[in-house]
C-alpha positions in Angstrom: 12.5 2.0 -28.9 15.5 1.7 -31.0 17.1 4.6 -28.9 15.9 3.1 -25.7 17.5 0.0 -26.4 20.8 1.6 -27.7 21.4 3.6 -24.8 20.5 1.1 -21.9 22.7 -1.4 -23.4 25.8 1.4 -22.9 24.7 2.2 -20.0 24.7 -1.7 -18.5 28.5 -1.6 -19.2 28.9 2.3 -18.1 27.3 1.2 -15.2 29.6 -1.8 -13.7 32.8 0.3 -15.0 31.2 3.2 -12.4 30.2 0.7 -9.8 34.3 -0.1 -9.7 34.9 3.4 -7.7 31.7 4.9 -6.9 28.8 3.7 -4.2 25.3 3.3 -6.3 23.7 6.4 -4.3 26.3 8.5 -5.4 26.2 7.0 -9.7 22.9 7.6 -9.5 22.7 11.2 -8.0 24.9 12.5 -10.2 23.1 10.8 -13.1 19.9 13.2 -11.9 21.6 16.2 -11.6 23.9 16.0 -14.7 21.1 14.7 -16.8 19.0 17.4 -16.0 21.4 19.9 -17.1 21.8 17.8 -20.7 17.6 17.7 -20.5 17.8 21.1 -20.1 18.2 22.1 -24.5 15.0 20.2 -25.4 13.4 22.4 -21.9 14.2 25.2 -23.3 13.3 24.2 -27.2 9.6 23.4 -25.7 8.9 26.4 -24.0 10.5 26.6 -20.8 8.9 25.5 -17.5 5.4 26.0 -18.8 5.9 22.4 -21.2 6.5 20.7 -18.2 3.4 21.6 -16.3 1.5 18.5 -14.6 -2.2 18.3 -12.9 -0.7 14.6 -11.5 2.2 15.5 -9.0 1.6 12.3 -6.9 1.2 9.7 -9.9 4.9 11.2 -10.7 6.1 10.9 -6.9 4.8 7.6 -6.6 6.1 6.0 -10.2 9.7 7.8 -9.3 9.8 6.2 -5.9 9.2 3.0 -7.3 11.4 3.2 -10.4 14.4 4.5 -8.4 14.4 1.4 -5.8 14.1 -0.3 -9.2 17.1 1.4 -10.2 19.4 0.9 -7.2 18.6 -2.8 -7.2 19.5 -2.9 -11.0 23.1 -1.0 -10.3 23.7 -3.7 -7.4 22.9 -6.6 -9.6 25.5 -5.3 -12.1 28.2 -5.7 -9.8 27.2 -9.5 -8.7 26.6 -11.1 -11.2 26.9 -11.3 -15.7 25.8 -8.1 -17.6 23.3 -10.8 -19.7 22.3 -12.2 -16.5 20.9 -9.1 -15.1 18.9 -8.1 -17.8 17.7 -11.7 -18.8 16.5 -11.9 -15.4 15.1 -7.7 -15.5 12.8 -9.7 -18.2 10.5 -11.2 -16.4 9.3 -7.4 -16.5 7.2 -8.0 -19.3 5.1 -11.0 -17.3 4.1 -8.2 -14.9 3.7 -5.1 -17.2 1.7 -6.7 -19.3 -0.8 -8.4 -16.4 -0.8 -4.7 -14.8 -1.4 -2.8 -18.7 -4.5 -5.2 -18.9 -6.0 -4.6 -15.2 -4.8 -1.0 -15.1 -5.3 0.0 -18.3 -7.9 -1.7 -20.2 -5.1 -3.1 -23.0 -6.0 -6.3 -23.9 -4.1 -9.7 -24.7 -4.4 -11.0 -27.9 -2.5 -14.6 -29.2 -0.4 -13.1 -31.0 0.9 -10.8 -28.2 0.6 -13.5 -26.1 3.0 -15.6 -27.9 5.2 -13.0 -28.1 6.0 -12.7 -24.9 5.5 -16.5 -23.8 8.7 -17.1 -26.5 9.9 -13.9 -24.7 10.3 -15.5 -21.4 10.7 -19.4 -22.3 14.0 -17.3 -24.2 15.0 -15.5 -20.8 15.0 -18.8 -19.0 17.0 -20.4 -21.3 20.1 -18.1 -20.7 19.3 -17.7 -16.9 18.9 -21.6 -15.8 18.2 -21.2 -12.7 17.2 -24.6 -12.1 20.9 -25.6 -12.7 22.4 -23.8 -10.0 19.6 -22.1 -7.6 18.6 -18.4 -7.4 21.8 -16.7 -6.0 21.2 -12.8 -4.5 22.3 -10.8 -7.4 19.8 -12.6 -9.3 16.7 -12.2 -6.5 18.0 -8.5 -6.2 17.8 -8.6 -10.3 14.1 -10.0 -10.1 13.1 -7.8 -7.4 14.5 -5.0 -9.5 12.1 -5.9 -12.6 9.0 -5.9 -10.5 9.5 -2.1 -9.7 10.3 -1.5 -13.4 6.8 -3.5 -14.4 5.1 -1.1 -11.8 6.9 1.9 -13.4 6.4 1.3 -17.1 2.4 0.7 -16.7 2.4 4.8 -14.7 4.5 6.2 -17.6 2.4 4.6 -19.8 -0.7 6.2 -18.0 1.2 9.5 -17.2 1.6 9.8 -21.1 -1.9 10.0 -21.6 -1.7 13.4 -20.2 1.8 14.8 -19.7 4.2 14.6 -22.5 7.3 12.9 -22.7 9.6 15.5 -21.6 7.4 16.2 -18.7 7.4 12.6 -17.6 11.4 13.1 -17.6 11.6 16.5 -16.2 9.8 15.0 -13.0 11.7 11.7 -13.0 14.9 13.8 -12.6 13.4 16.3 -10.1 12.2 13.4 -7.5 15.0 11.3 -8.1 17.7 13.9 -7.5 15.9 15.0 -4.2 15.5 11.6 -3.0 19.0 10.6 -3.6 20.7 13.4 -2.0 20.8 12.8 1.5 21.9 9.1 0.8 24.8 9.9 -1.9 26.4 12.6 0.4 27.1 9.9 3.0 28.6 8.1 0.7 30.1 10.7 -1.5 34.1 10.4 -2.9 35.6 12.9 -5.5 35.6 10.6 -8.9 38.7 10.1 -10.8 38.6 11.5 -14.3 38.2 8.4 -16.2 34.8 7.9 -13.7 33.8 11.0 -14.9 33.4 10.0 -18.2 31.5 7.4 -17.2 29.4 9.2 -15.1 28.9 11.5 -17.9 27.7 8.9 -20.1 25.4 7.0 -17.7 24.0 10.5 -17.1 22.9 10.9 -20.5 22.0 7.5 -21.5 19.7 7.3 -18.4 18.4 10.6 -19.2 17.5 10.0 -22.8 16.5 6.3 -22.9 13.6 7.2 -20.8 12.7 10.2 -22.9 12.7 7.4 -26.0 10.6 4.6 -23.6 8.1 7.6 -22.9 7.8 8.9 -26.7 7.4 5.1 -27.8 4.8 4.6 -24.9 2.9 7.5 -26.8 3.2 6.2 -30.1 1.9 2.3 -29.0 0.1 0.2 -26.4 2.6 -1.1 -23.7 1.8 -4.8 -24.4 3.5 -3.4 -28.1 6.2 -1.6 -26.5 7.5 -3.8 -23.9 7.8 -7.3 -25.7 10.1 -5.3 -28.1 12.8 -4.6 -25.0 13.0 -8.1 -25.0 16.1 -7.5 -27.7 17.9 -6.5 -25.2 18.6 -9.4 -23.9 21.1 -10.5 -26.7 22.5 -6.6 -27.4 23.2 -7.2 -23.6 24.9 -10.8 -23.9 27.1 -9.2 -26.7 28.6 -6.2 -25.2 29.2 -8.6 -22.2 31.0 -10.8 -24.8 33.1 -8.1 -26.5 34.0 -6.0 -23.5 34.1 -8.5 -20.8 34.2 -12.0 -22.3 31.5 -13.3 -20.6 31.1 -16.6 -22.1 27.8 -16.9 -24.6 26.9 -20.8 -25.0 23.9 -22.6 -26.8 21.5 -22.2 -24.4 22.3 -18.9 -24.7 22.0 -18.4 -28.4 18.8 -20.4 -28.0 17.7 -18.0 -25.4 18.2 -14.8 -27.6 16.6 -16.9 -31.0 13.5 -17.3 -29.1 13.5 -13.8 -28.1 13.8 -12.6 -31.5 11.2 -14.9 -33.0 8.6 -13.7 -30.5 9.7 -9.7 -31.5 9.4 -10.4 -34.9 5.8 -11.9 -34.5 4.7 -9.1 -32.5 5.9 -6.1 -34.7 4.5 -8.6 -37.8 0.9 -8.8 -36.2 0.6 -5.2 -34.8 1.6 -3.1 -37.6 -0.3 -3.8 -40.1 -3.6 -3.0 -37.8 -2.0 0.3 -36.7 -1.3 1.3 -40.0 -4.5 0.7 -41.6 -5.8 3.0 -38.8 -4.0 5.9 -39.7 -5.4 8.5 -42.3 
C-alpha cells in the first residue's frame, strides 16, 4: 500500500500537467499501451503468457469497464478543480467499498474498522466543505468517479482470490487499451517532448500502483486495505501545496489529522489478530 499510495500521488500531479496538452482519451490510451510494455519484465520473469491465464474473462471485462469510466471521470476532475479536492472527494470510496466487501464478500465490520473509516470520512468533509459553497461539477464528476472505483476495488479484491496480481493487471491493460482506442484516435495530437515525459510517468505509475493495490488486496481484507488509502488525502494536499500552491487551511489540517487517527486505529487493531494467525 505504501507503493500504491506513492505512485498515485505522482500521478495526480502527472496527470493535470498532461491534461494541459493532451485530451483524457488520448493520456489514458497511451498509459495502456506504454504500461504494458513496462509490465511486460515481471510477464516475462513469471512465465510468459501461461501466468496470466484466467477461468473469469467477464468478471475482468466488467471490473475494467467500470474502473476505466472511473478513470476518465478522475482525469476530468483534475483539471476543474484542487488536486486535494479530487481525491478528498474520491474518498467517499471507502463508504461504498466497504458496504459492497460486506454484501459481496462476506467481510465483516467490526468497531474498530468502523471507526476507522467514520474518522476517515468526517476528515474528507472537513477539507471538502461542501456545505460552504455547494457541489460544483468537478466535484459531482469527482464523486461519481469514486463510485466506479468502490465497484472496482470489491472485483479485484474477488478476482484476487483466484488470478494473481499480475494477471489482474495484464487484463486491466488489455481491456482498457482496446476500449480506448477508437475514442483517443479521434482525439489524437503528437505530444511535445516535455508531455512525453509525463505520459511516461503516468504510464508507469498507473501501471504499477495497481499491481501494489492488487498484491495488498492479497495480503488483507479490503475493509483493511482501503481505510489505509485514506493517507492520501494529505500526501495529496501537499504536493498540491508544493507544486501548485494550493492553499492548505485548518480545516484542512483538521481534515488530514482525523484521517490519520482513524489509519492508525485500524492498522493498531488489525495487526496484532493477523499476526497471531500466522505460523
Amino acid at each position: 500500500m505504501g507503493g500504491w499510495l506513492s505512485l498515485m500521488v505522482v500521478i495526480a500531479v502527472a496527470g493535470r500537467e498532461a491534461t494541459r496538452e493532451l485530451a483524457v482519451f488520448q493520456i489514458m490510451e497511451l498509459r495502456s499501451i506504454i504500461g504494458f510494455a513496462m509490465l511486460y519484465p515481471l510477464l516475462h520473469a513469471s512465465g510468459g503468457l501461461a501466468a496470466v491465464r484466467t477461468s473469469r474473462p467477464r468478471q475482468h471485462t466488467v471490473r475494467n469497464v467500470v474502473h476505466y469510466a472511473a478513470q476518465y471521470g478522475w482525469f476530468v476532475a483534475l483539471t476543474m478543480i484542487p488536486l486535494a479536492q479530487v481525491v478528498a472527494i474520491e474518498f467517499t470510496m471507502p463508504i461504498w467499498a466497504a458496504l459492497l466487501a460486506v454484501a459481496f464478500l462476506g467481510e465483516r465490520m467490526n468497531p474498530s474498522k468502523t471507526l476507522s473509516i467514520a474518522l476517515g470520512v468526517i476528515g474528507v468533509g472537513l477539507i471538502v466543505r461542501p456545505a460552504t459553497t455547494g457541489l460544483s461539477a468537478g466535484q459531482l464528476i469527482a464523486l461519481s468517479a469514486a463510485v466506479g472505483f468502490a465497484v472496482s476495488v470489491i472485483m479485484v479484491k474477488s478476482l484476487t482470490r483466484s488470478d494473481s496480481a499480475l494477471t489482474v493487471i495484464f487484463w486491466m491493460l488489455i481491456c482498457q487499451s482496446l476500449m480506448g482506442l477508437i475514442p483517443a484516435v479521434a482525439v489524437w495530437r503528437w505530444p511535445s517532448l516535455v508531455t512525453w515525459g509525463w505520459v511516461l510517468v503516468i504510464a508507469f505509475c498507473g501501471t504499477y500502483s495497481h499491481y501494489c493495490m492488487a498484491r495488498a488486496m492479497q495480503h488483507a481484507e479490503a475493509t483493511v486495505v482501503v481505510p489505509m488509502d485514506f493517507l492520501r488525502v494529505p500526501l495529496t494536499a501537499l504536493a498540491g501545496w508544493l507544486v501548485y500552491a494550493e492553499r492548505v487551511d485548518l480545516f484542512t489540517v483538521a481534515g488530514v489529522t482525523l484521517i490519520l487517527a482513524g489509519n492508525l486505529l485500524n492498522l493498531r487493531r488489525t495487526t496484532p489478530r493477523r499476526a497471531a494467525a500466522l505460523p
